[in-house]
mmCIF file of the N, C-alpha and C atoms, coordinates in Angstrom:
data_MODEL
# 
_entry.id   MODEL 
# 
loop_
_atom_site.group_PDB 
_atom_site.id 
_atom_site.type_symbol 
_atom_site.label_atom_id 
_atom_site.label_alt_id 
_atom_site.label_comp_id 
_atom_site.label_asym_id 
_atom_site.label_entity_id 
_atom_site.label_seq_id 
_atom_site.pdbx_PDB_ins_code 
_atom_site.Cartn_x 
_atom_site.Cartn_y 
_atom_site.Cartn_z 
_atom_site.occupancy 
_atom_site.B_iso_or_equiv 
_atom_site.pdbx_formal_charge 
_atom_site.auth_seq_id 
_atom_site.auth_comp_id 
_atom_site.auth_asym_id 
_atom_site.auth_atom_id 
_atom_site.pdbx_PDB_model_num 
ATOM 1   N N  . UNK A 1 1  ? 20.499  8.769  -12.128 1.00 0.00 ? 1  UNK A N  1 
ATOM 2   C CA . UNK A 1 1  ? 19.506  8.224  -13.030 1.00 0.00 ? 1  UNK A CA 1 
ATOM 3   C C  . UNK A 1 1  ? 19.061  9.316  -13.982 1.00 0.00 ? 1  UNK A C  1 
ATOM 4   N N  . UNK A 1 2  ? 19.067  8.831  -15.384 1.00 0.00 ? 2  UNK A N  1 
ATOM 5   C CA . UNK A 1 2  ? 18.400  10.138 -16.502 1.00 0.00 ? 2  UNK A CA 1 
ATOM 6   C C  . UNK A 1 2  ? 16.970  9.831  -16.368 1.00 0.00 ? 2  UNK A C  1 
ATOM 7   N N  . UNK A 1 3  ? 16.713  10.899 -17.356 1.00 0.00 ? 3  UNK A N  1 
ATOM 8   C CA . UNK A 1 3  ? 14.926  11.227 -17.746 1.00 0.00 ? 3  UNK A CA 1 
ATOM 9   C C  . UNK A 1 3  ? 14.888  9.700  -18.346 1.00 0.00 ? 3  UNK A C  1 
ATOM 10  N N  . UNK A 1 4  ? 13.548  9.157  -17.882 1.00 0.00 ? 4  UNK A N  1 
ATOM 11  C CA . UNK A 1 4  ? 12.805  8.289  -18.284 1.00 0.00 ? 4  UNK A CA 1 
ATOM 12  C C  . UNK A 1 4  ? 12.539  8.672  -19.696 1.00 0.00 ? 4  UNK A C  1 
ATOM 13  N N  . UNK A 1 5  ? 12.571  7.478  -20.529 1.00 0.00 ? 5  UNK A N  1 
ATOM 14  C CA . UNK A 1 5  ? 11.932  7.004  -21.763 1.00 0.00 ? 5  UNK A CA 1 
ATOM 15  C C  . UNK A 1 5  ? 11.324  5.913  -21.706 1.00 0.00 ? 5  UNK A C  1 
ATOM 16  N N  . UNK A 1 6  ? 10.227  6.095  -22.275 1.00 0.00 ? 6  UNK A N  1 
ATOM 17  C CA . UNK A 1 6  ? 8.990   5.090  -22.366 1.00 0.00 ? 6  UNK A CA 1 
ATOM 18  C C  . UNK A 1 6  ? 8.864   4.813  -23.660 1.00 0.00 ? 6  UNK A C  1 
ATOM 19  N N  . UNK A 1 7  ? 8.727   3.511  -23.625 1.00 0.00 ? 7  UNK A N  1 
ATOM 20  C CA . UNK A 1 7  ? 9.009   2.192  -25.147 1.00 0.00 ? 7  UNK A CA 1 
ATOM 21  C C  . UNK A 1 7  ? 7.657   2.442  -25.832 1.00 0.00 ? 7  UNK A C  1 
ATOM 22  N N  . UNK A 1 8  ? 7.752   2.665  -27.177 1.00 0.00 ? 8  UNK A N  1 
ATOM 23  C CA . UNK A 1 8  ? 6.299   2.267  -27.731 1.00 0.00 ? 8  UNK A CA 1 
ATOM 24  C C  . UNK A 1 8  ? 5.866   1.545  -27.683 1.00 0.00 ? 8  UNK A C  1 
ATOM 25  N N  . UNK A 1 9  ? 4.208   1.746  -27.359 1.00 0.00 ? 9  UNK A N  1 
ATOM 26  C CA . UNK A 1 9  ? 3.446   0.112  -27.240 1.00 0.00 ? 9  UNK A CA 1 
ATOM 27  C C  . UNK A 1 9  ? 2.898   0.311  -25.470 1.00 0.00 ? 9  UNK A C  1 
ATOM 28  N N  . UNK A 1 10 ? 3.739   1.474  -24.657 1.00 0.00 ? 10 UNK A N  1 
ATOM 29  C CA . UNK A 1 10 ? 3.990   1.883  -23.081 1.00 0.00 ? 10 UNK A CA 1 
ATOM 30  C C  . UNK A 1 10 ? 1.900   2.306  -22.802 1.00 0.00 ? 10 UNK A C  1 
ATOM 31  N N  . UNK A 1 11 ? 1.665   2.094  -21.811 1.00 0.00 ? 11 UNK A N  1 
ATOM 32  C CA . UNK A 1 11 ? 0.446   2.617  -21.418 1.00 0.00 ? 11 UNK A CA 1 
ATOM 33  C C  . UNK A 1 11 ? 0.400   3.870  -20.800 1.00 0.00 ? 11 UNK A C  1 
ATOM 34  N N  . UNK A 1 12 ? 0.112   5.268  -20.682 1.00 0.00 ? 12 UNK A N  1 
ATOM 35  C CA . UNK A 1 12 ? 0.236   6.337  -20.106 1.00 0.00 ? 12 UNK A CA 1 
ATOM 36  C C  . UNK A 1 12 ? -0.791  6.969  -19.804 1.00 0.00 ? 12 UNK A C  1 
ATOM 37  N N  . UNK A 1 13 ? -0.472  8.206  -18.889 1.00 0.00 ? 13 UNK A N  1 
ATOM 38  C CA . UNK A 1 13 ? -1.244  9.179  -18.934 1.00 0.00 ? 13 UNK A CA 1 
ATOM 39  C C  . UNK A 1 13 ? -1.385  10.299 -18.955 1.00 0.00 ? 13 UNK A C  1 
ATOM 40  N N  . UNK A 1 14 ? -1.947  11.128 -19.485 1.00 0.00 ? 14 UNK A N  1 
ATOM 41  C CA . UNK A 1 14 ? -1.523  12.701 -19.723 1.00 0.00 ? 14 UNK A CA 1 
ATOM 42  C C  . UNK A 1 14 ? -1.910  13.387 -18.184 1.00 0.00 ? 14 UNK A C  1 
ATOM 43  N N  . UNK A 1 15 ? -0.675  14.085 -17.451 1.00 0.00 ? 15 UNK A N  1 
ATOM 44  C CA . UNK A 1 15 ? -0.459  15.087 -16.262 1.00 0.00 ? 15 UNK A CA 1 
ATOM 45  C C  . UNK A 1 15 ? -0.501  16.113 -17.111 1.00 0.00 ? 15 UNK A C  1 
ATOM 46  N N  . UNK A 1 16 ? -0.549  16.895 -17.907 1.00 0.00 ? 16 UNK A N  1 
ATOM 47  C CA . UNK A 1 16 ? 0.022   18.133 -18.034 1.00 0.00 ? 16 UNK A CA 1 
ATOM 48  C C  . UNK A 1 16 ? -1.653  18.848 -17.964 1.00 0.00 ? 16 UNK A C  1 
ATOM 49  N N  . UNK A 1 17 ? -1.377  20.253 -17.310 1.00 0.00 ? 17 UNK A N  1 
ATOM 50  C CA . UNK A 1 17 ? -2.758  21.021 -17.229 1.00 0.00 ? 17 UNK A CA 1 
ATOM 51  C C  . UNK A 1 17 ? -2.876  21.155 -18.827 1.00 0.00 ? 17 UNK A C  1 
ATOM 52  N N  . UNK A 1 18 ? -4.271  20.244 -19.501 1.00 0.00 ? 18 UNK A N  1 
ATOM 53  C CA . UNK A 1 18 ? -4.600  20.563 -20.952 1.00 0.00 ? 18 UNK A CA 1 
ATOM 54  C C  . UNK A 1 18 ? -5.567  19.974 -21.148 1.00 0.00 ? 18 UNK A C  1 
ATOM 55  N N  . UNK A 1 19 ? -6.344  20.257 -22.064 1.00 0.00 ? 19 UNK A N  1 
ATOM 56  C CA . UNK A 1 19 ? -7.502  19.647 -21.624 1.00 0.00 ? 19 UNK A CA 1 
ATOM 57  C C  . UNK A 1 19 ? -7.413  18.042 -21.937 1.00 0.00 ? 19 UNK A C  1 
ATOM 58  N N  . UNK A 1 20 ? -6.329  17.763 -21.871 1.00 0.00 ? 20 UNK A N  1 
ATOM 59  C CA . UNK A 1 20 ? -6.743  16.127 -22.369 1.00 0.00 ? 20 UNK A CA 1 
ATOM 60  C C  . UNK A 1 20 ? -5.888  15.209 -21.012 1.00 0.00 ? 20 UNK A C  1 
ATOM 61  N N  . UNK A 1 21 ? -6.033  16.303 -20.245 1.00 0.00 ? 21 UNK A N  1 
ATOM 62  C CA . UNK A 1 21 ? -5.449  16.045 -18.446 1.00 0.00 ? 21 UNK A CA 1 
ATOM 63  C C  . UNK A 1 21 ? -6.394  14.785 -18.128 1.00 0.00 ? 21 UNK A C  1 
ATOM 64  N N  . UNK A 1 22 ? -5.613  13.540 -17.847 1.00 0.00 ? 22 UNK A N  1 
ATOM 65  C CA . UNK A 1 22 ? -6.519  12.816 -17.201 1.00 0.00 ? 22 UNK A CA 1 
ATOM 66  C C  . UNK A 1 22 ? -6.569  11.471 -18.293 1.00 0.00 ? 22 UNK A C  1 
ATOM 67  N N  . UNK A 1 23 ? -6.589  11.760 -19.058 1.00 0.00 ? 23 UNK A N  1 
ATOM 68  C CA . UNK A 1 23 ? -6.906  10.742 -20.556 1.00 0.00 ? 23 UNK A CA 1 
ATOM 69  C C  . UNK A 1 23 ? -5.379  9.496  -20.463 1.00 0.00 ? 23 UNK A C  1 
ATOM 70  N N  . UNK A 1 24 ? -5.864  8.508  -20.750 1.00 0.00 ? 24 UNK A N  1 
ATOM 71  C CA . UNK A 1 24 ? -5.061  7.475  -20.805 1.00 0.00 ? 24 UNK A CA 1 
ATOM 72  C C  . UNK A 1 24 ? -4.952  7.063  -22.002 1.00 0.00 ? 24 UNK A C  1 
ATOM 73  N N  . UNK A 1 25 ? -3.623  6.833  -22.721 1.00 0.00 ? 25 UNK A N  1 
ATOM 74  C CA . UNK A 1 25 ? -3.732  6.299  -23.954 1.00 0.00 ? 25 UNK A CA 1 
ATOM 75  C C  . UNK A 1 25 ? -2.077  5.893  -24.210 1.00 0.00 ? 25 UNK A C  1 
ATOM 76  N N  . UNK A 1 26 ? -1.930  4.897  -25.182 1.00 0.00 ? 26 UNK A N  1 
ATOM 77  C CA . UNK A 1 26 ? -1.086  4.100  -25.497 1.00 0.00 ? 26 UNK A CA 1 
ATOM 78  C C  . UNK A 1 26 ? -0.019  4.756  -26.291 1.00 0.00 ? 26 UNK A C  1 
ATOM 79  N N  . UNK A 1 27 ? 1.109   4.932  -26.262 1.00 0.00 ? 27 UNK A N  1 
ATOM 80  C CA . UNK A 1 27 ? 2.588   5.477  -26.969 1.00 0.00 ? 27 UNK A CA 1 
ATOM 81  C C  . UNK A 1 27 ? 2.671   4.780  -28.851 1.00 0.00 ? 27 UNK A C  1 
ATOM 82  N N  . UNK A 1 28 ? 2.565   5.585  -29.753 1.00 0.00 ? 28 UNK A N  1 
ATOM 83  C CA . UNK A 1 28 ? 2.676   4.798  -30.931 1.00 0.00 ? 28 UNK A CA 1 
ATOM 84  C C  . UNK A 1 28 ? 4.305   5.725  -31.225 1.00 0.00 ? 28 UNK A C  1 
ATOM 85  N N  . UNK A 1 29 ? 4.950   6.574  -30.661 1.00 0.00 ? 29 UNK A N  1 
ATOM 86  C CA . UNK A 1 29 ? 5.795   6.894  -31.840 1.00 0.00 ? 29 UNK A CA 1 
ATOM 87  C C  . UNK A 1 29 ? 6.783   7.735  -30.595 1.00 0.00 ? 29 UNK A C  1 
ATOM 88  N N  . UNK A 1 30 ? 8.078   7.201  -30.155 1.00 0.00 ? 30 UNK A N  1 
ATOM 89  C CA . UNK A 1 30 ? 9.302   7.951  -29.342 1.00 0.00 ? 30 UNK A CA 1 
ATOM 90  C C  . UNK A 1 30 ? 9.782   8.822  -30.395 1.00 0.00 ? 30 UNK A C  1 
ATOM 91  N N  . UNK A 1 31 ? 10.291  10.060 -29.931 1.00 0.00 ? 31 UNK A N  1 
ATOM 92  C CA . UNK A 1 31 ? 11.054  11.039 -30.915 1.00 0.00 ? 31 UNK A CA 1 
ATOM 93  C C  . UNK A 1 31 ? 12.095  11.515 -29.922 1.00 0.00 ? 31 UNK A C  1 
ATOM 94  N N  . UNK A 1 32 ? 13.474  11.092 -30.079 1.00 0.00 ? 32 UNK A N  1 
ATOM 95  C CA . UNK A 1 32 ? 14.347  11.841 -29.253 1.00 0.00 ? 32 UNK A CA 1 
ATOM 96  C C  . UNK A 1 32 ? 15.083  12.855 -29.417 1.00 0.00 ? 32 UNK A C  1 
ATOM 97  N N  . UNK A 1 33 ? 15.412  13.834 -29.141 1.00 0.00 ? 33 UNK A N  1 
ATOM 98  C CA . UNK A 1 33 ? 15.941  15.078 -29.846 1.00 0.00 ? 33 UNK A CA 1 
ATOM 99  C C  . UNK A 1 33 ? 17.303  14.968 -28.776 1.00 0.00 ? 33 UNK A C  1 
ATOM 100 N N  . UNK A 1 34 ? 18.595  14.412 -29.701 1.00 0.00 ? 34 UNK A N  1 
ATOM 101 C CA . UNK A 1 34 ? 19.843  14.436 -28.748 1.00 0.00 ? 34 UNK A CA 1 
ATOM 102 C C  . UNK A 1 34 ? 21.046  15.474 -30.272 1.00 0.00 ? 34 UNK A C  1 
ATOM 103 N N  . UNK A 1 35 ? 22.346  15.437 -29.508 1.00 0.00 ? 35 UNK A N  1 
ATOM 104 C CA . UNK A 1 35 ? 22.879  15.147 -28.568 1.00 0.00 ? 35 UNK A CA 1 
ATOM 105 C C  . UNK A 1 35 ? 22.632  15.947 -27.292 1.00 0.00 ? 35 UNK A C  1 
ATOM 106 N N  . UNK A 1 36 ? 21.667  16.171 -26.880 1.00 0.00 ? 36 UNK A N  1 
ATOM 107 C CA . UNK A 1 36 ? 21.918  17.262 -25.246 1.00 0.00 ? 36 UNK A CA 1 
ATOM 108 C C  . UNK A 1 36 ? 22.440  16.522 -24.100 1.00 0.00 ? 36 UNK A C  1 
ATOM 109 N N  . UNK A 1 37 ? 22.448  17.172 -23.356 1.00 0.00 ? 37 UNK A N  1 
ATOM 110 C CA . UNK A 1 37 ? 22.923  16.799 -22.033 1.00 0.00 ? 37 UNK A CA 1 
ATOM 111 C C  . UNK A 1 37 ? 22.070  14.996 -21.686 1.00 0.00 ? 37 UNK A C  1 
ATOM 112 N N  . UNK A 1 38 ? 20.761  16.037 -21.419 1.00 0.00 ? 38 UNK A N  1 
ATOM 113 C CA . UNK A 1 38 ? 19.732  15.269 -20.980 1.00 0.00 ? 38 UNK A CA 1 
ATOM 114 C C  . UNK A 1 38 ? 18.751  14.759 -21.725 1.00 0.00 ? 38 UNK A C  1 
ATOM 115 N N  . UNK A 1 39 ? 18.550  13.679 -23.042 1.00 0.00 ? 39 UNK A N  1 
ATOM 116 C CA . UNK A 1 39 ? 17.432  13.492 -23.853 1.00 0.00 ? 39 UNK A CA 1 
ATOM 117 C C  . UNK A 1 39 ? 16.252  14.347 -23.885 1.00 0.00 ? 39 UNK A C  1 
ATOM 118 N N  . UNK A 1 40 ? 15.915  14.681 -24.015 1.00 0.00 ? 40 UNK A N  1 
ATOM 119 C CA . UNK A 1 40 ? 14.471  15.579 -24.368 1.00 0.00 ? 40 UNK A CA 1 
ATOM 120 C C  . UNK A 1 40 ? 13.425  14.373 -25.471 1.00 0.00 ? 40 UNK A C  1 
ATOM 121 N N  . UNK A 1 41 ? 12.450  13.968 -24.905 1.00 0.00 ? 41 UNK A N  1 
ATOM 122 C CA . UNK A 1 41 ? 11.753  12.918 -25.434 1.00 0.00 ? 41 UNK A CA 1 
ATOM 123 C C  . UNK A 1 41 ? 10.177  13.752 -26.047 1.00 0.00 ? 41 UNK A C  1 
ATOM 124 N N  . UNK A 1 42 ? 9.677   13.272 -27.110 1.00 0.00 ? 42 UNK A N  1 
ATOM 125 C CA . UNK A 1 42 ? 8.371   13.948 -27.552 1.00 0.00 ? 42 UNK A CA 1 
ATOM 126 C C  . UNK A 1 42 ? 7.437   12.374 -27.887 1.00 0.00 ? 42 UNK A C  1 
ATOM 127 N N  . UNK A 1 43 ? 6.522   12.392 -27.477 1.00 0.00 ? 43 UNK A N  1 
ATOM 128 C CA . UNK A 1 43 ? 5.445   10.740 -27.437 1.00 0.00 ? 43 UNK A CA 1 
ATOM 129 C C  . UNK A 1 43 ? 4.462   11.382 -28.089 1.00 0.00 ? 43 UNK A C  1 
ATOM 130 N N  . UNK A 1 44 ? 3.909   10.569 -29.256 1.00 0.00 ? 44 UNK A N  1 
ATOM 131 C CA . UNK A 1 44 ? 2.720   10.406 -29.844 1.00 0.00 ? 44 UNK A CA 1 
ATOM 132 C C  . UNK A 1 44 ? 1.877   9.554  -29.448 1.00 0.00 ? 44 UNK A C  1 
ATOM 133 N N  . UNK A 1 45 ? 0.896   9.985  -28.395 1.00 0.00 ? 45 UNK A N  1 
ATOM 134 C CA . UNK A 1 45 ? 0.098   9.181  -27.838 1.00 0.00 ? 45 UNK A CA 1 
ATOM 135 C C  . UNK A 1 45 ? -1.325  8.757  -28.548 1.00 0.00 ? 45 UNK A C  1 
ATOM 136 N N  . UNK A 1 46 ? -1.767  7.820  -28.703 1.00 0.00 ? 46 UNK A N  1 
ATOM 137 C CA . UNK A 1 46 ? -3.376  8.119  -28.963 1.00 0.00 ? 46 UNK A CA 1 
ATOM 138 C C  . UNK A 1 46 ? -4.351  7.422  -27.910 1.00 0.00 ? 46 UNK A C  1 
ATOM 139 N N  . UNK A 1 47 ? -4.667  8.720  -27.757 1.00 0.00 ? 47 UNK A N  1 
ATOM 140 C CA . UNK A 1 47 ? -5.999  9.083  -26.126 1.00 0.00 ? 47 UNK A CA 1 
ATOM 141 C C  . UNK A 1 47 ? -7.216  7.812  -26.195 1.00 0.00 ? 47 UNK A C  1 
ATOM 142 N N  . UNK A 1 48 ? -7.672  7.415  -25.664 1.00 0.00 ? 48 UNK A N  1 
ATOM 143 C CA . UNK A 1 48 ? -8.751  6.855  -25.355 1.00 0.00 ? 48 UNK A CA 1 
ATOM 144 C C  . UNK A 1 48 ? -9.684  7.934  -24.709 1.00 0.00 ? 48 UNK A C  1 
ATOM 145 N N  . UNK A 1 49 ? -10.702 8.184  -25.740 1.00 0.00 ? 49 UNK A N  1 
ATOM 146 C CA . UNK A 1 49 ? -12.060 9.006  -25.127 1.00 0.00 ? 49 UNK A CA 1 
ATOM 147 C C  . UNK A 1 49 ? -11.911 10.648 -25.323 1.00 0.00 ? 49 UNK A C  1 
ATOM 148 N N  . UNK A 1 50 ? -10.746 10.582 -26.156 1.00 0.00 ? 50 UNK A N  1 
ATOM 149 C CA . UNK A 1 50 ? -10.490 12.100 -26.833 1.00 0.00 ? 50 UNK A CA 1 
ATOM 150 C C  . UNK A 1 50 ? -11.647 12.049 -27.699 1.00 0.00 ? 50 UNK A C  1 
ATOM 151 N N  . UNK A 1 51 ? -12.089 13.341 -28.067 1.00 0.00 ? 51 UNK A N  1 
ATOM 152 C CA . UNK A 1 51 ? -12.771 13.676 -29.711 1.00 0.00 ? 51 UNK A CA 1 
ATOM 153 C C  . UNK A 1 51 ? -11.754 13.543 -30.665 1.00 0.00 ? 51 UNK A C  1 
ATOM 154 N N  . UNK A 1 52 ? -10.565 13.659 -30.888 1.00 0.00 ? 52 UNK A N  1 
ATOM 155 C CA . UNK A 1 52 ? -9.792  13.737 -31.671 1.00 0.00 ? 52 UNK A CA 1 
ATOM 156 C C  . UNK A 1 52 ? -9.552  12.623 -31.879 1.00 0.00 ? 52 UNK A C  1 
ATOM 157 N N  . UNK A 1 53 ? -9.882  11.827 -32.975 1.00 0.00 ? 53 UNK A N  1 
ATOM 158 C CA . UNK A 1 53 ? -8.858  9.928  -33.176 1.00 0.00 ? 53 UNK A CA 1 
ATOM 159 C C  . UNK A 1 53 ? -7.780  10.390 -33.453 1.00 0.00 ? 53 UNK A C  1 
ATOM 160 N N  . UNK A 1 54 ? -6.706  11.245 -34.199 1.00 0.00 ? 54 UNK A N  1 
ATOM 161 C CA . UNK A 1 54 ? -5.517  11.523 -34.623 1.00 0.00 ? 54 UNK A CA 1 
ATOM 162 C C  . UNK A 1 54 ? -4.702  11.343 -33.281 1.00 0.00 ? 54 UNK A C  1 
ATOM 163 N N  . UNK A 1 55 ? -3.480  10.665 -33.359 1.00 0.00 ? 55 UNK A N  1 
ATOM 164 C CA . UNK A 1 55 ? -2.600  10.658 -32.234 1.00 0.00 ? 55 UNK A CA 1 
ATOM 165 C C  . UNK A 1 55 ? -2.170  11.974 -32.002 1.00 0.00 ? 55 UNK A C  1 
ATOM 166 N N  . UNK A 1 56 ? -1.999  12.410 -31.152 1.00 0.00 ? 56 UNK A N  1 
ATOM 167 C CA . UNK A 1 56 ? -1.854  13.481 -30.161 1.00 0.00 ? 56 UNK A CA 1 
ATOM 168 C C  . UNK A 1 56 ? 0.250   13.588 -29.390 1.00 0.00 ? 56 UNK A C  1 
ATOM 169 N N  . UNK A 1 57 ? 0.818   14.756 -30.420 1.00 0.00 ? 57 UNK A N  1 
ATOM 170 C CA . UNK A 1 57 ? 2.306   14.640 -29.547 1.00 0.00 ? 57 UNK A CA 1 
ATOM 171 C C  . UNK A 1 57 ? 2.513   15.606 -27.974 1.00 0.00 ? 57 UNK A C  1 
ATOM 172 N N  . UNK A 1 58 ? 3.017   15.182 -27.535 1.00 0.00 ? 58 UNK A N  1 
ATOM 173 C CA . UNK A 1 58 ? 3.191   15.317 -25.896 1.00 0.00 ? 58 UNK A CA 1 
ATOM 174 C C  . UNK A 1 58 ? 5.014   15.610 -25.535 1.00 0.00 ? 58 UNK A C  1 
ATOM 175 N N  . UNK A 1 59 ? 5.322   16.334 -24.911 1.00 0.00 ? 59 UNK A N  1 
ATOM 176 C CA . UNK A 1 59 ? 6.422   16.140 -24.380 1.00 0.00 ? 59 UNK A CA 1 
ATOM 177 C C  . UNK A 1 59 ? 6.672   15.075 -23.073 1.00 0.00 ? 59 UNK A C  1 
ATOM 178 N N  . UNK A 1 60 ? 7.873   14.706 -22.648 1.00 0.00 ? 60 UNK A N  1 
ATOM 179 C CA . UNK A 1 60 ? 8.270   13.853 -21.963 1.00 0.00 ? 60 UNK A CA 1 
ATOM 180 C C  . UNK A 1 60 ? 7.447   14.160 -20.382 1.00 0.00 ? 60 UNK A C  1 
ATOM 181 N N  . UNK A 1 61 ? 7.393   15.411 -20.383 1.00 0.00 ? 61 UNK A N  1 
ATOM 182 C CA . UNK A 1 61 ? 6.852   15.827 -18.586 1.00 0.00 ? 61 UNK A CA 1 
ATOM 183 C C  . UNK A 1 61 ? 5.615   15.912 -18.639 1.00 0.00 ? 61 UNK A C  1 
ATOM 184 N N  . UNK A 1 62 ? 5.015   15.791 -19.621 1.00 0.00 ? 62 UNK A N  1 
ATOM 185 C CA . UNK A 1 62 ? 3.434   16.094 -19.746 1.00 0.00 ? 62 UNK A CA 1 
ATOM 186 C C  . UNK A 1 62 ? 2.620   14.450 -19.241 1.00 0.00 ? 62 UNK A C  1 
ATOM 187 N N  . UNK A 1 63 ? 3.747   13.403 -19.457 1.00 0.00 ? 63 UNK A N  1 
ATOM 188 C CA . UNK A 1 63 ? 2.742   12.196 -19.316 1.00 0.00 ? 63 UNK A CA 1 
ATOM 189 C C  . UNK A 1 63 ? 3.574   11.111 -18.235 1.00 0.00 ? 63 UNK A C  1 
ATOM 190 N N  . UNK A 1 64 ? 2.829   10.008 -17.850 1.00 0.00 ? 64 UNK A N  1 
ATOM 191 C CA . UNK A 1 64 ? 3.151   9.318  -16.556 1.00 0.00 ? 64 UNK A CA 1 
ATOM 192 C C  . UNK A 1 64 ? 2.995   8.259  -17.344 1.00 0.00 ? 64 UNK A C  1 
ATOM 193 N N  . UNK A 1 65 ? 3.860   7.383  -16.782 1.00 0.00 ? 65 UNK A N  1 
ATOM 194 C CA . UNK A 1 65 ? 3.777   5.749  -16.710 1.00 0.00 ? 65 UNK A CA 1 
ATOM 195 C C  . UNK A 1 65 ? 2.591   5.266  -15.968 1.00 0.00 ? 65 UNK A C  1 
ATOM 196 N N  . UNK A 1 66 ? 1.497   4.382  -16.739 1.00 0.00 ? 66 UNK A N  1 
ATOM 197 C CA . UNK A 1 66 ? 0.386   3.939  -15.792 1.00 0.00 ? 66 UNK A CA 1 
ATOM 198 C C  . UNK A 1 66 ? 1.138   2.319  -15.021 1.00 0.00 ? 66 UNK A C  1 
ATOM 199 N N  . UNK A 1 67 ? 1.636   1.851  -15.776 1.00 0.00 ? 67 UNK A N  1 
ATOM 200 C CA . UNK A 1 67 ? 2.128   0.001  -15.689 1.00 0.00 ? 67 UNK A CA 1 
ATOM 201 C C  . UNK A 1 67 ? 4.083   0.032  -15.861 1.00 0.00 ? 67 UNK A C  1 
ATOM 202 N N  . UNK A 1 68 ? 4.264   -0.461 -14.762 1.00 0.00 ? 68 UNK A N  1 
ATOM 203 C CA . UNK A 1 68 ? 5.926   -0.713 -14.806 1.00 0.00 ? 68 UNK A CA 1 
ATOM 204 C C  . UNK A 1 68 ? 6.293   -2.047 -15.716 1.00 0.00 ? 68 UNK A C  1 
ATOM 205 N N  . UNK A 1 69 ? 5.904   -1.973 -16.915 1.00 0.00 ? 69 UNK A N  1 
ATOM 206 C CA . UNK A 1 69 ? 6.235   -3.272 -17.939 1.00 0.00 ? 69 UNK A CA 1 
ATOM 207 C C  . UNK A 1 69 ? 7.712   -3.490 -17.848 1.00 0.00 ? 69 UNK A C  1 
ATOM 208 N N  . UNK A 1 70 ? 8.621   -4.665 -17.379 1.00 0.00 ? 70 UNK A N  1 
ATOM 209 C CA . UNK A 1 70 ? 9.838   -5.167 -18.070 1.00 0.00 ? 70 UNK A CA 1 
ATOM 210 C C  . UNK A 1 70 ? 9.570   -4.838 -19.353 1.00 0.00 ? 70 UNK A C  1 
ATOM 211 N N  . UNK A 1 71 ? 10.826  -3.715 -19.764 1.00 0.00 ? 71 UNK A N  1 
ATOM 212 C CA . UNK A 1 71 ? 10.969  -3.696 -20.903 1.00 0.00 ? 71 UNK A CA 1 
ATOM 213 C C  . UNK A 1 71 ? 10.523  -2.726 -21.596 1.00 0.00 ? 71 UNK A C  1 
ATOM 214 N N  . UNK A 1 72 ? 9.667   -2.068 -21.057 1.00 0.00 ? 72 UNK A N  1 
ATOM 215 C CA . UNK A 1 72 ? 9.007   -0.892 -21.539 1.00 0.00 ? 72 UNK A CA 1 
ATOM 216 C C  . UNK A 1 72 ? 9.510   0.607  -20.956 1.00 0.00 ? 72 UNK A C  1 
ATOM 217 N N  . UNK A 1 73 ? 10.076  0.274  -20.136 1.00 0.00 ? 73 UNK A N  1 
ATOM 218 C CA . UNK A 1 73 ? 10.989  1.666  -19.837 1.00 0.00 ? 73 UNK A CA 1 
ATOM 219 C C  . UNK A 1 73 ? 12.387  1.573  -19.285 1.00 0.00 ? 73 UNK A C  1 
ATOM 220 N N  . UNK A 1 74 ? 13.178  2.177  -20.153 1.00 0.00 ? 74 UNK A N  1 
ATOM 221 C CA . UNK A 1 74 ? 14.482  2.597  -20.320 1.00 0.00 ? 74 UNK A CA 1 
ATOM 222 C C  . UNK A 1 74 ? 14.887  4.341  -19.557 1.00 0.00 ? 74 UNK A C  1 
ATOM 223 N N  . UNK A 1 75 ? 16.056  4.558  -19.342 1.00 0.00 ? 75 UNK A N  1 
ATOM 224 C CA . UNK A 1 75 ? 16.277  5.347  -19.047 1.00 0.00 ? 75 UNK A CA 1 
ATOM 225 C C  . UNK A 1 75 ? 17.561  6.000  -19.138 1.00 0.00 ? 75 UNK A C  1 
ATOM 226 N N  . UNK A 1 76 ? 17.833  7.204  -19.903 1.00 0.00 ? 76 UNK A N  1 
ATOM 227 C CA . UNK A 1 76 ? 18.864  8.191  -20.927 1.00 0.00 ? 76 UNK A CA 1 
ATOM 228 C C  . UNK A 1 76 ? 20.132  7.562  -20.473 1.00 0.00 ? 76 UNK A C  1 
ATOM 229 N N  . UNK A 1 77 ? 20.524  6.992  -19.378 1.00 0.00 ? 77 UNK A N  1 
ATOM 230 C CA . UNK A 1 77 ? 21.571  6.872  -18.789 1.00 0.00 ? 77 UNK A CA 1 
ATOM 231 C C  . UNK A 1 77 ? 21.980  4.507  -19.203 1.00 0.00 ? 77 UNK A C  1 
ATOM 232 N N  . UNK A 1 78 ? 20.774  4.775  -20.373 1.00 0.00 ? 78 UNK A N  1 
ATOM 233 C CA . UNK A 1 78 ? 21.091  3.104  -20.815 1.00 0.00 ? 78 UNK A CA 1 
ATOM 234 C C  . UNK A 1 78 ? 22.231  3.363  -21.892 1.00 0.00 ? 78 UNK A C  1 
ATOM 235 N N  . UNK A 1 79 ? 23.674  2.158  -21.661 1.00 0.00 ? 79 UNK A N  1 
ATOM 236 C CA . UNK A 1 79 ? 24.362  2.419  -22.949 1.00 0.00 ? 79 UNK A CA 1 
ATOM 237 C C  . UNK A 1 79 ? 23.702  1.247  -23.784 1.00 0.00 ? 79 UNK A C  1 
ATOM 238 N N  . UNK A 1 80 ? 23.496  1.407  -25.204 1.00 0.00 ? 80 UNK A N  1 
ATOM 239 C CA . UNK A 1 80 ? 23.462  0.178  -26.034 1.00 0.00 ? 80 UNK A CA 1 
ATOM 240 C C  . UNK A 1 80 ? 24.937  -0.887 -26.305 1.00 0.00 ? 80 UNK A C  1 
ATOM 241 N N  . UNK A 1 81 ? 24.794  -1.699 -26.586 1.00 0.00 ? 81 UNK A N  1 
ATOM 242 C CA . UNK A 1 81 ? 25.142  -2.814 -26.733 1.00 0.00 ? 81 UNK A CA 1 
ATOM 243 C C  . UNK A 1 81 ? 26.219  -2.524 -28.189 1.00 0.00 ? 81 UNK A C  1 
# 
């Protein structure tokens, strides 16, 4: 199984030690940086209850899936159609 990618529109939450550890907020923008091995994913999240309204970018290990939506998460090892 590859690194998880999470669909925009995905509900999350920021793990990474920073101060915005803890904050839940919604995916507006996937950025994938290929061809590598392993996708390397960057999420523009915007936080609920940040000071900052500006969406906020994150790498792939920094944030968690809150909700297992059909459809909302894919994973590096999907071929397209």
């Amino acid at each position: 199984m590859g690194t998880p990618v999470f669909a925009e529109g995905s509900r999350v939450r920021v793990v990474s030690y920073s101060p915005f550890r803890g904050l839940k907020g919604t995916m507006r923008i996937v950025h994938r940086i290929a061809p590598l091995d392993e996708p390397f994913c960057f999420y523009q999240i915007e936080l609920e209850g940040a000071h900052m309204k500006e969406p906020i970018w994150f790498a792939y290990e920094e944030v968690e899936l809150l909700a297992s939506h059909e459809g909302l998460l894919l994973t590096s090892d999907t071929k397209s159609a």
